[in-house]
N, C-alpha and C positions, 0 to 999 in steps of 0.2 A: 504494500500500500504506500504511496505517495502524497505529500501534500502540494496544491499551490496557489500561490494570491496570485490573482488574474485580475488585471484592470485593460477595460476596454473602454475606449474612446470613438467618437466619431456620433453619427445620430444615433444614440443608445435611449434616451429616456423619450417615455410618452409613446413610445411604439407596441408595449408589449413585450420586453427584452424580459425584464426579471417573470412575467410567469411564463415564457415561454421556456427559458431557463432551468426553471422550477420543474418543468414537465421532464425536459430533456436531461437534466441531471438525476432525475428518480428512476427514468427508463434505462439508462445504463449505471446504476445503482452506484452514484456518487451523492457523499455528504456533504452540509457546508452548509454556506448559502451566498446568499447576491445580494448588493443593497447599492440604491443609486447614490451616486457622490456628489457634491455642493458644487464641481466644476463641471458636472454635465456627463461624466461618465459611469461607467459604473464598476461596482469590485466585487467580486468573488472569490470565496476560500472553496475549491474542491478538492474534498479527499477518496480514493479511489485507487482502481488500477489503474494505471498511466496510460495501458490503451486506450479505457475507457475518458480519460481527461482530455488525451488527446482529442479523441472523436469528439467531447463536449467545444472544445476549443476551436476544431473547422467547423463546427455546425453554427457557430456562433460568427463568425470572419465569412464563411460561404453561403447558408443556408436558411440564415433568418433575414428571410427579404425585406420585412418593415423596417429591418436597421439598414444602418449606411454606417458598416465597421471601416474606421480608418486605422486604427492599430490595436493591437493587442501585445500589452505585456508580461510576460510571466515568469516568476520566479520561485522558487522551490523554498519552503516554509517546513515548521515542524508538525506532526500528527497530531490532532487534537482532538482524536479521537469522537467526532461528530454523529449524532443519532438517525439525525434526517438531512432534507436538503430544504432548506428556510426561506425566506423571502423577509429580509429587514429592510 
């Protein structure tokens, strides 16, 4: 299991990013959660398989059309051992 704080920028909020998030980090069974940020973007702690983070992470840059992703960054964090996957 892996953790990581993902912060993605670009048109993230008011589209439907964090429950779409929410769906997709439960279907490939990652914890954590997502919460929008004061400068427009949003952040995410997922813990998980890394395949599965991975796939969370192109679906979020390729696949959710209402956003307009211009970067995604991610950096590797400690296990915190998370229950579900949240929405704050």
């Amino acid at each position: 299991m892996v953790h990581y704080n993902i912060k993605i920028t670009g048109n993230v909020q008011r589209v439907g990013f964090r429950m779409a998030s929410e769906k997709k980090a439960r279907e490939l069974g990652i914890k954590g959660f997502v919460r929008n940020e004061r400068d427009g973007s949003v952040y995410m702690e997922a813990e998980g398989r890394d395949d599965a983070i991975n796939k969370l992470i192109t679906w979020a840059q390729e696949e959710f059309a209402p956003a307009n992703v211009k970067n995604v960054e991610v950096e590797e964090g400690e296990i915190k051992n998370y229950q579900n996957f949240a929405i704050k």
